[in-house]
N, C-alpha and C positions, 0 to 999 in steps of 0.2 A: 532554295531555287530563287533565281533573279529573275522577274519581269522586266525587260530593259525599256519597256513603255513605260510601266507605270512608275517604274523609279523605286519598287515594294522590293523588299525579299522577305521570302517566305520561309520560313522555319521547318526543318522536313522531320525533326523527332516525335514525328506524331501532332504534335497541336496545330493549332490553329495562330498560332503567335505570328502575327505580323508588324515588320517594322520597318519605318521608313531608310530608303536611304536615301543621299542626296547625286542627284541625274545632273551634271549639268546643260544635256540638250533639254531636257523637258525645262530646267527651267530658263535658256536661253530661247526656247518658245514659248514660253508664257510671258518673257518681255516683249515680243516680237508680235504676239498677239493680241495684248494691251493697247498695243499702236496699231491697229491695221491698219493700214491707209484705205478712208473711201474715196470710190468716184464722185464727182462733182454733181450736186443735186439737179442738175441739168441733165443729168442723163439716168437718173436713178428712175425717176417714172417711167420716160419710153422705155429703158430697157425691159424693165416688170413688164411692161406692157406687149412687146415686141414676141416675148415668150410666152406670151397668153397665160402671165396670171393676174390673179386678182389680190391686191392688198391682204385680202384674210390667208388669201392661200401662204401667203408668205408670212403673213401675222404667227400663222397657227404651227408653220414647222419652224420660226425661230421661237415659238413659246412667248410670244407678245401680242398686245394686243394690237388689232386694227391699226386704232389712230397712232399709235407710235410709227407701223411703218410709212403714214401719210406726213407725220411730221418729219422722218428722217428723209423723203422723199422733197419735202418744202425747202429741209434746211432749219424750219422752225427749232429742229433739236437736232443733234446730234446723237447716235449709241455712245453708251458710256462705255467705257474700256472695259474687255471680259468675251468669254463666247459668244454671247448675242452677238457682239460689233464684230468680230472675229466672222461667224458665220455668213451675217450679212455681209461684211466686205470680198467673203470666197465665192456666196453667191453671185454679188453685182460683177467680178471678175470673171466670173463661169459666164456671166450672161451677157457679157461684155465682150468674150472671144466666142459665144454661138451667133451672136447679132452684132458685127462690127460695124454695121450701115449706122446702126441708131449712134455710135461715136462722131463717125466720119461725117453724118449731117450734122452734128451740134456744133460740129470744128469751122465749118464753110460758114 
């Protein structure tokens, strides 16, 4: 059996043998997610903000800490390429089409 997510096939004579195969959408999204493109740290706080959360809230569902999303908020650092940057960037995007005001004033 093929899971065409995970790119596995599964062995069905009974065991449990799993073996990779190679996907190449999975891993043309894993280049693709590598690079998320972020928003501009000018808009990265008000948007968090505009959605009423707090730094931790989002610390804590990307699995980092606090001051990392205050720095990626500064600009001080950027996510290093991988899920973490990947999540944050579909988040700021998510939050970025619920609150387009907070774009449209950084623009003026």
């Amino acid at each position: 059996m093929h899971d065409h997510n995970s790119g596995i096939f599964r062995g069905s004579a009974g065991g449990e043998e799993v073996t990779p195969v190679h996907n190449p959408v999975a891993s043309v999204d894993a280049l693709l997610d590598a690079h998320a493109p972020l928003l501009p740290t000018s808009v990265r706080g008000p948007l968090r903000r505009a959605a009423g959360l707090t730094q931790r809230q989002v610390a804590d569902k990307l699995g980092v800490q606090p001051l990392s999303v205050k720095r990626w908020e500064s600009g001080a650092v950027e996510p290093r390429a991988g899920l973490k940057r990947t999540a944050y960037s579909r988040l700021l995007q998510g939050l970025a089409q619920r609150h387009p005001e907070v774009i449209i004033s950084r623009q003026s």
